[in-house]
C-alpha positions as CSV (number, residue, x, y, z in Angstrom):
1,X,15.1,-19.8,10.9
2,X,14.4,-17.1,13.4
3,X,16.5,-14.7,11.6
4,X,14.1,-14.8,9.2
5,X,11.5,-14.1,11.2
6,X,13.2,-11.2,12.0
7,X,13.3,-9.5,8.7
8,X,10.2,-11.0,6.7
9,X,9.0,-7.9,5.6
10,X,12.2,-6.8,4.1
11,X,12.7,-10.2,2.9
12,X,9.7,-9.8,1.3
13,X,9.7,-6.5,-0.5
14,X,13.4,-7.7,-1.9
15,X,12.8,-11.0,-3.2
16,X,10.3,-10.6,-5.8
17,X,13.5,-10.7,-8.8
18,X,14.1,-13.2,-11.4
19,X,16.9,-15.3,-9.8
20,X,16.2,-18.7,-9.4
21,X,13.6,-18.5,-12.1
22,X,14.8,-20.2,-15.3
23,X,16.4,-22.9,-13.3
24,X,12.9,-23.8,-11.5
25,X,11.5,-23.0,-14.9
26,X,13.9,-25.5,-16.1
27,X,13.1,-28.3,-13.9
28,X,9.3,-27.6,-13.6
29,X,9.0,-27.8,-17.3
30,X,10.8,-31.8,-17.3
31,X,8.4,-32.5,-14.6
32,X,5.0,-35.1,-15.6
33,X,1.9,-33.0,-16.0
34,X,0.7,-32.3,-11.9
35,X,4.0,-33.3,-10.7
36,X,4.6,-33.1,-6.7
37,X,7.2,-30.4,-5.7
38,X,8.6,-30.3,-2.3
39,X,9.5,-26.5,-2.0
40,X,12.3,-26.3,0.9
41,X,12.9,-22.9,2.5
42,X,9.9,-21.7,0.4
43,X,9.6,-18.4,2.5
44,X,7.0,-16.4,1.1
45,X,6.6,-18.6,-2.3
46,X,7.7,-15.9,-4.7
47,X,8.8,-16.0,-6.8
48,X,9.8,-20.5,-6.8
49,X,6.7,-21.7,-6.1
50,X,4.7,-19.4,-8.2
51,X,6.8,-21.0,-11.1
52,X,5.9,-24.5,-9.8
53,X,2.0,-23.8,-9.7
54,X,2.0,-22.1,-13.0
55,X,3.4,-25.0,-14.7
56,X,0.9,-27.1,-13.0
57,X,2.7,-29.3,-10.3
58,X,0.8,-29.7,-6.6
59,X,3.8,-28.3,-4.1
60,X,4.3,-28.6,-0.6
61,X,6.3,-26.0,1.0
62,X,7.9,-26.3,4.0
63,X,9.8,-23.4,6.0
64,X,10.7,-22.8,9.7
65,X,10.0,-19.1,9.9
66,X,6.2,-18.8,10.7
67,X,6.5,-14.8,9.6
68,X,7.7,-15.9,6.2
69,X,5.4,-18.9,5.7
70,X,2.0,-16.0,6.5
71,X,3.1,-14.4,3.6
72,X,3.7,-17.6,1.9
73,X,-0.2,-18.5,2.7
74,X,-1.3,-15.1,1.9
75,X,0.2,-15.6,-1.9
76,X,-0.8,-19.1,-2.5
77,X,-3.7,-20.1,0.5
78,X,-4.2,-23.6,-1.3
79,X,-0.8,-24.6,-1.1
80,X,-0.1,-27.0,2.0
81,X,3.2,-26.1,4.3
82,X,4.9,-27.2,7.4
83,X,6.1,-25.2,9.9
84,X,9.4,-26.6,11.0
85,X,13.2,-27.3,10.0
86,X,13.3,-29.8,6.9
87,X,15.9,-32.3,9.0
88,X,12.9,-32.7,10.9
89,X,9.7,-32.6,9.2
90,X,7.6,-35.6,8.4
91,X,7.7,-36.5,4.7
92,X,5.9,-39.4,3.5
93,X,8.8,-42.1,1.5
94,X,8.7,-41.4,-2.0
95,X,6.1,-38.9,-2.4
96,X,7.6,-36.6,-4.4
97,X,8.6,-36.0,-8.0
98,X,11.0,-33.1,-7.7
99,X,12.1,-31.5,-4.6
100,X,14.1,-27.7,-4.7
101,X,16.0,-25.6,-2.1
102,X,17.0,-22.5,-3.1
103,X,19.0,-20.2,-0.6
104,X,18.2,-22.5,1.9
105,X,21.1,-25.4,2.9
106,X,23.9,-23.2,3.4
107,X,22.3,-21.9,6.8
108,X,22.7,-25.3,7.9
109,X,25.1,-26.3,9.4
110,X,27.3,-29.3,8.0
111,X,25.7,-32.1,10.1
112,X,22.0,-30.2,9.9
113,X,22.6,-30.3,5.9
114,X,23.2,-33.7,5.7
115,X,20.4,-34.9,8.3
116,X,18.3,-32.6,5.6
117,X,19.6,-33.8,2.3
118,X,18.9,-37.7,3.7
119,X,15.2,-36.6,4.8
120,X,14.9,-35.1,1.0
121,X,16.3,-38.2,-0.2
122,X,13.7,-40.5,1.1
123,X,10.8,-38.2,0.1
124,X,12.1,-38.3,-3.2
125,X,10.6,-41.5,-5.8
126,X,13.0,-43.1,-8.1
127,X,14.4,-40.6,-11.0
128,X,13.1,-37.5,-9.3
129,X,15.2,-34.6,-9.4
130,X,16.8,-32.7,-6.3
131,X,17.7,-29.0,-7.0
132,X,19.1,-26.8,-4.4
133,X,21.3,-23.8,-3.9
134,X,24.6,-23.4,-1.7
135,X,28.2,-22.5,-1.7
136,X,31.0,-24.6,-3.6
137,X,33.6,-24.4,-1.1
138,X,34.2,-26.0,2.1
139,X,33.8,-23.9,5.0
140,X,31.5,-21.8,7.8
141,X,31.6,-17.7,7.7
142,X,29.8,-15.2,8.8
143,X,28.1,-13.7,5.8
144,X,27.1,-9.9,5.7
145,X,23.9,-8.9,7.6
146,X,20.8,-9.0,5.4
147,X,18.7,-6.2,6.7
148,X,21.0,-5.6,10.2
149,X,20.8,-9.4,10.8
150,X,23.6,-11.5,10.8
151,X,23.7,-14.7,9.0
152,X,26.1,-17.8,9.2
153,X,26.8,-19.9,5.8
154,X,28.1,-23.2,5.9
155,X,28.7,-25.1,2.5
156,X,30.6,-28.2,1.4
157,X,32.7,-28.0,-1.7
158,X,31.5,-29.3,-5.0
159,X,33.0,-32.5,-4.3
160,X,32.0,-32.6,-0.9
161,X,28.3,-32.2,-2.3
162,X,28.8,-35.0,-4.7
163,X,29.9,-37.5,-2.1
164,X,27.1,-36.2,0.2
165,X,24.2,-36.9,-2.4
166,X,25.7,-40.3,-3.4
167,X,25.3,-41.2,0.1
168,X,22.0,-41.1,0.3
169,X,21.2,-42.2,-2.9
170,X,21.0,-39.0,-4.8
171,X,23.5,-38.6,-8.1
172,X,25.0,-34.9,-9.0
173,X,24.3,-34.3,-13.0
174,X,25.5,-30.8,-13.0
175,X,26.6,-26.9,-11.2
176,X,26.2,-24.1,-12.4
177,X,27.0,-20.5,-11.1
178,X,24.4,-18.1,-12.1
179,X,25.1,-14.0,-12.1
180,X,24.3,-13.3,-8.8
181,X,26.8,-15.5,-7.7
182,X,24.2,-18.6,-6.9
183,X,25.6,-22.1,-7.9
184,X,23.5,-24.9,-8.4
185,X,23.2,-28.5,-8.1
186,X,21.1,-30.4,-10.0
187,X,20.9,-34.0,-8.8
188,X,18.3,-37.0,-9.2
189,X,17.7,-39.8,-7.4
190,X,18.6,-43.4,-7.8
191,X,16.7,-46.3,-7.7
């Protein structure tokens, strides 16, 4: 996202806390031994992928702001990325054991998230798990400015994300809010 691009240093210096961490930790620690991770919206890798990499899986990260993905390459220069919006990246059919997306779907817009949960979906092999961040109500807004910049969120409601998933083969096993106000979805994917 350009906006992104716009405040990556910021965005850098202010995302180095603990939230998202003992989910990943979570799922990284159910994962086989060298596991493939797709990291979507992996901006500058810290402090997700870092958890990944630790805990021994081989991640991909893909992002569309090139000024968060040089710090991303700068923090982990081993770690392959791609450069462009996940609805439209080129992902190999089920190459991937896990896929995440934290603080990344609800920028999307409805039809963009859906384009991007079916291209996660077909990366995904049987029984991998799909975790991502986004709102639990149905709706757009303009969300406060991070930085000066404004944002737009767009989310479906719990439900909403439950019929989305089963449509492209995903299954929702559980939500959860956690204190800064981040819910979860934790799904897996069908044979």
């Amino acid at each position: 996202m350009h906006e992104y691009d716009l405040i990556a240093d910021w965005y850098a210096a202010h995302r180095a806390g603990p939230m998202g961490v003992p989910e990943v930790t979570a799922l990284a620690a159910s994962l086989p031994p060298g596991a493939r991770v797709l990291d979507v919206g992996c901006g500058t890798g810290l402090p997700l992928t870092r958890v990944l990499l630790e805990h021994g899986c081989h991640v991909v990260g893909v992002d569309s702001s090139r000024e968060l993905l040089a710090r991303f390459q700068a923090n982990f220069p081993h770690v392959p990325v791609v450069c462009a919006p996940i609805q439209s990246t080129a992902l190999q059919e089920r190459a991937f054991d896990a896929a995440i997306s934290w603080g990344v779907l609800f920028h999307l817009r409805h039809e963009e998230q859906e384009q991007a949960i079916a291209h996660i979906a077909r990366a995904l092999r049987p029984g991998a798990p799909f975790l991502f961040t986004s709102g639990d109500a149905h709706g757009s807004t303009e969300g406060a400015p991070m930085n000066g910049v404004p944002f737009r969120y767009h989310s479906y409601s719990a439900d909403g994300y439950r019929d989305l998933l089963r449509a492209h083969g995903l299954t929702l096993e559980a939500t959860h809010q956690d204190p800064g106000g981040n819910v979860y979805y934790l799904s897996r994917k069908t044979g």
